[in-house]
Residue frames relative to the residue before (quaternion, step in Angstrom):
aa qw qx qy qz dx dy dz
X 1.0000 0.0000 0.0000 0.0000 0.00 0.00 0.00
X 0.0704 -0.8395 0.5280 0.1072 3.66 -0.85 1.10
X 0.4829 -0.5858 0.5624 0.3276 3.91 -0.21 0.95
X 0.2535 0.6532 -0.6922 0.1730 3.39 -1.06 0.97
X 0.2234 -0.7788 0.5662 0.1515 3.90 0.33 1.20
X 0.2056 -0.7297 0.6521 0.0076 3.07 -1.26 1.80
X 0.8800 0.2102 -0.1419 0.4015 3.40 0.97 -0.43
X 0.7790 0.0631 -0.0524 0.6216 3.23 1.45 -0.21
X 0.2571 -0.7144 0.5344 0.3714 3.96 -0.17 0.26
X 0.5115 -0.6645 0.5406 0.0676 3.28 -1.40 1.17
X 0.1446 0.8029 -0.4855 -0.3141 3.48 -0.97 -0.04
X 0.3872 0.7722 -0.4443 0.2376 3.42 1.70 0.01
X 0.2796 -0.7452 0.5045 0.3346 3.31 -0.78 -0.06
X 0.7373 0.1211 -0.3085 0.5886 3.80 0.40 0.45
X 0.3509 -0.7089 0.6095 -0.0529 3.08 -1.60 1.59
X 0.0705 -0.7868 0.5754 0.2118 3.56 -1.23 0.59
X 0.3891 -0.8395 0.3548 0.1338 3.00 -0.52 1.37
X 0.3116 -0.8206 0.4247 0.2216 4.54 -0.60 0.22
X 0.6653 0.2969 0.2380 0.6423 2.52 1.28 -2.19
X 0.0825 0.6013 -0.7947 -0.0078 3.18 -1.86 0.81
X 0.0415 -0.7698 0.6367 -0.0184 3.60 -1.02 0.92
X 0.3630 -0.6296 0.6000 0.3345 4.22 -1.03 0.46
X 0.7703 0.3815 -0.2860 0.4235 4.01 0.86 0.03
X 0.5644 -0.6107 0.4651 0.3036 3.73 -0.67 0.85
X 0.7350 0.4990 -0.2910 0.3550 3.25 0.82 -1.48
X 0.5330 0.2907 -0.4187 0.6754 4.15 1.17 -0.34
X 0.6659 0.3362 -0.6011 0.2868 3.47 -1.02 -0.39
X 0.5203 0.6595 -0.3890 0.3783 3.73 0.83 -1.12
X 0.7906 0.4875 -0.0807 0.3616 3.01 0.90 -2.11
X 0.8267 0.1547 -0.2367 0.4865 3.56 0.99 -0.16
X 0.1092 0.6012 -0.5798 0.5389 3.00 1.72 1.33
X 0.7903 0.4221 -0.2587 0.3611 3.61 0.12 -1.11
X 0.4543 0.6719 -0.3475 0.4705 3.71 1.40 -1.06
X 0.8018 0.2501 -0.0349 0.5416 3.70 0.17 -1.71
X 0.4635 0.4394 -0.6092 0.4700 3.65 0.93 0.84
X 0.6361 0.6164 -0.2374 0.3988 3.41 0.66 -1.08
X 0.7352 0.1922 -0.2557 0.5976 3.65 0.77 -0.55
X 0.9146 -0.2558 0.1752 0.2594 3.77 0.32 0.70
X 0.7462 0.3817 -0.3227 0.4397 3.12 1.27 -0.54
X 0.4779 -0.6958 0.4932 0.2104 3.07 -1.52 0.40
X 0.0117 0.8896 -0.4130 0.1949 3.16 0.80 2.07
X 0.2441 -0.8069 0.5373 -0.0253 3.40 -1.64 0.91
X 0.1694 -0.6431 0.6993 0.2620 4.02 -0.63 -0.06
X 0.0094 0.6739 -0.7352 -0.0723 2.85 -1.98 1.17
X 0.2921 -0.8346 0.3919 0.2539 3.36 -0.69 0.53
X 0.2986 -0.7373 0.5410 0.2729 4.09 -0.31 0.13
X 0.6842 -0.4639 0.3268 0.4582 4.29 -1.36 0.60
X 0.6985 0.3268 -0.4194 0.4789 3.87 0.38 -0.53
X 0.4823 -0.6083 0.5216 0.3540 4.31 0.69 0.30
X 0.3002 0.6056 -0.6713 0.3042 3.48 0.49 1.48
X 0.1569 -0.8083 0.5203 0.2267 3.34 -1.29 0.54
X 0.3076 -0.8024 0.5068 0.0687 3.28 -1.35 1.05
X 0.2677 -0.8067 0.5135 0.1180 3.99 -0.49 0.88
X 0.2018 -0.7830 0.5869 -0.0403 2.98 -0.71 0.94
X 0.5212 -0.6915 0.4715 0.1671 3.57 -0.84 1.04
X 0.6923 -0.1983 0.2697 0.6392 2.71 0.57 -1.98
X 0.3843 -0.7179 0.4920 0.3081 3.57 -1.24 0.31
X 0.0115 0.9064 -0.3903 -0.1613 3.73 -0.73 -0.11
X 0.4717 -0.7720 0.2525 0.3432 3.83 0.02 0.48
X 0.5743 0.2481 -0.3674 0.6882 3.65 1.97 -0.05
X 0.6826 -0.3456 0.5574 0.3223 2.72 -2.07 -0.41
X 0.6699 0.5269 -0.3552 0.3840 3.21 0.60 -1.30
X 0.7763 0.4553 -0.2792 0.3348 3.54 0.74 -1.36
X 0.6308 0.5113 -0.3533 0.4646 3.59 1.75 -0.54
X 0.6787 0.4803 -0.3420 0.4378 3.42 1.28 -0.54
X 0.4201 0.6672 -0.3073 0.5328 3.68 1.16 0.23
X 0.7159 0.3159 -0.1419 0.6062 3.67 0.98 -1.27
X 0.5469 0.4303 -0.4603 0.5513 3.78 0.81 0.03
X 0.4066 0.8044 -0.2387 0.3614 3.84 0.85 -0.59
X 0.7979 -0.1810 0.1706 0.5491 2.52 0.09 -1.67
X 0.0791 -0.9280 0.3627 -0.0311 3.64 0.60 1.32
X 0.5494 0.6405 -0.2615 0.4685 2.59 1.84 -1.18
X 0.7348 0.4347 -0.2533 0.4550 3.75 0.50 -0.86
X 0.7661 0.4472 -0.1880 0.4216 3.40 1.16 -0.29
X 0.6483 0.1486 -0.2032 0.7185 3.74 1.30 -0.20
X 0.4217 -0.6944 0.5630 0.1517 3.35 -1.41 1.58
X 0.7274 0.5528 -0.2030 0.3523 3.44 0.95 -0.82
X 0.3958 -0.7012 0.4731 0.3575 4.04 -0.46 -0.01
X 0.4796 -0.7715 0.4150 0.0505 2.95 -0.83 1.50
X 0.2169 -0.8332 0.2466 0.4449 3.91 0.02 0.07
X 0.4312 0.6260 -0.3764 0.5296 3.49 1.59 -0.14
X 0.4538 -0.6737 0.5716 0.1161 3.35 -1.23 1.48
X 0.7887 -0.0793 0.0893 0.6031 4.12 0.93 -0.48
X 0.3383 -0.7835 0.5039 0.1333 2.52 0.34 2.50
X 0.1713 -0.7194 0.6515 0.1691 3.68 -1.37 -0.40
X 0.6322 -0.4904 0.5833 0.1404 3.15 -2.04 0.71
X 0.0968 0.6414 -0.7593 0.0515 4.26 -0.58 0.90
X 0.4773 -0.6050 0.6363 -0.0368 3.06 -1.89 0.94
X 0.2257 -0.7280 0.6152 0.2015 3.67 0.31 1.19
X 0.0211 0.6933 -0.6788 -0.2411 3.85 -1.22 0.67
X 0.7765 0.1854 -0.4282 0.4234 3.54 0.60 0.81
X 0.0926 0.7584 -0.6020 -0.2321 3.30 -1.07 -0.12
């Protein structure tokens, strides 16, 4: 997966990911959903132009693997990824 900010430039270096769509327009679109309820969401995109959503971004592990935790308590909305997951920016 290569970080290539489609909607917002990141600087955290680990991301927790929700969603993964093959079309800009949904990832965009529930980029916007989970802006609206609070989070502080992004689109990254990977070399074959999948897109990945991101909730929230975070600079440890510990603190992104904490928000994957407890997700439930932290995004009101359903998410479409059955076991959201931690990615590891290897650039920023």
């Amino acid at each position: 997966l290569r970080q290539r900010s489609v909607w917002e430039s990141t600087r955290f270096r680990y991301s927790v990911v929700v969603g993964a769509m093959r079309q800009m327009f949904n990832a965009k679109a529930f980029c916007t959903r989970l802006r609206q309820n609070g989070a502080k969401a992004y689109v990254i995109q990977n070399g074959a132009k999948d897109y990945f959503v991101v909730a929230e971004g975070f600079d440890t592990f510990a603190e992104a693997a904490d928000y994957v935790n407890h997700i439930d308590k932290r995004l009101k909305i359903k998410i479409p990824l059955k076991e959201p997951f931690v990615y590891r920016t290897i650039r920023l």
